[in-house]
N, C-alpha and C positions, 0 to 999 in steps of 0.2 A: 504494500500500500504506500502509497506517495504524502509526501510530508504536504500539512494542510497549508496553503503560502494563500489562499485567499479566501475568506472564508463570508457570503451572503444569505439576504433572506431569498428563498425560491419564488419564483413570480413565473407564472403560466397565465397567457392570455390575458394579463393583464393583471390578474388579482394574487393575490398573496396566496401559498398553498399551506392548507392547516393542518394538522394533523389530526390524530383523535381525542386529544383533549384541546382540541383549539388554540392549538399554540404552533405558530408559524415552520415550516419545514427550514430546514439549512440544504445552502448549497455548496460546493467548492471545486477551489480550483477551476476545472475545465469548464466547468457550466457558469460558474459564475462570471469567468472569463466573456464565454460565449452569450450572457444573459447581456455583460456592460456592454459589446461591443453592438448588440440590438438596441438598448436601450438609448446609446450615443448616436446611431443612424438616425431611429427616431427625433431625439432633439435635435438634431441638426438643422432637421426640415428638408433635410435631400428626399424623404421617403414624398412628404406633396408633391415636392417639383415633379419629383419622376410618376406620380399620378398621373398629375396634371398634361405632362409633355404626350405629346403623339409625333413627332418626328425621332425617327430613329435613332437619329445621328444626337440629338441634343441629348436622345434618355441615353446612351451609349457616354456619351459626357459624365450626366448624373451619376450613371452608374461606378466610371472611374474617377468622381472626386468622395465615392462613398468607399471606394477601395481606399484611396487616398487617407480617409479619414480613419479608416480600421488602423491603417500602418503609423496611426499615430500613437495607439496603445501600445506604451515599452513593454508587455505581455506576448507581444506578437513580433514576430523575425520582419523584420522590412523586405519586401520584394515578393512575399510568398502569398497575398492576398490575392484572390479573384472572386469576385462575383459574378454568376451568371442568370440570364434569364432563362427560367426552366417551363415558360408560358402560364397561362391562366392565372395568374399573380403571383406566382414561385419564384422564390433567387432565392439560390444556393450560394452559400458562400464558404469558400475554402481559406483556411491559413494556416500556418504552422507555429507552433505557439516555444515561448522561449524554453519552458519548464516541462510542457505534458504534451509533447510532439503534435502532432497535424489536428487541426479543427473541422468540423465543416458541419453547419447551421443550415436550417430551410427556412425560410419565413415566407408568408403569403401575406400581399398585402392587396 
């Protein structure tokens, strides 16, 4: 088992995950990783733009200033991000992380 270097509250779909006495689940490490790096897309407002956009070329932009913005978490190796469009509101995102080797996230939005 891998030493715990990051340790959060679990968040699915938005809401807090409780457990059976109502007390919030933990996350760590990989997931938490992978939790900040959604929840930093999110604020960013890159996730409207690329709603918003219908030309290719500009969501294709979005898309790599959202890669851009992953490779800013010191968690994540610089150069190893890719996000791609997996259709019907799917991106997958790949990266390799410094501590817990390769990442890879679905979100639909």
């Amino acid at each position: 088992m891998s030493k715990l270097l990051y340790v959060d509250l679990l968040i699915i779909n938005g809401n807090f995950v409780l457990g059976p006495g109502n007390e919030p689940t933990l996350c760590n490490n990989r997931v938490s990783i992978s939790q900040d790096i959604v929840h930093s897309i999110i604020e960013s407002g890159l996730v409207k733009e690329l709603i918003a956009e219908r030309s290719p070329v500009l969501r294709a932009d979005i898309l790599l200033r959202m890669e851009l913005l992953v490779e800013t978490d010191s968690r994540i190796v610089p150069g190893t991000v890719h996000i791609s469009d997996g259709g019907n509101g799917d991106y997958f995102i790949d990266a390799e992380t410094n501590d817990f080797g390769s990442l890879s996230l679905r979100e639909t939005l």
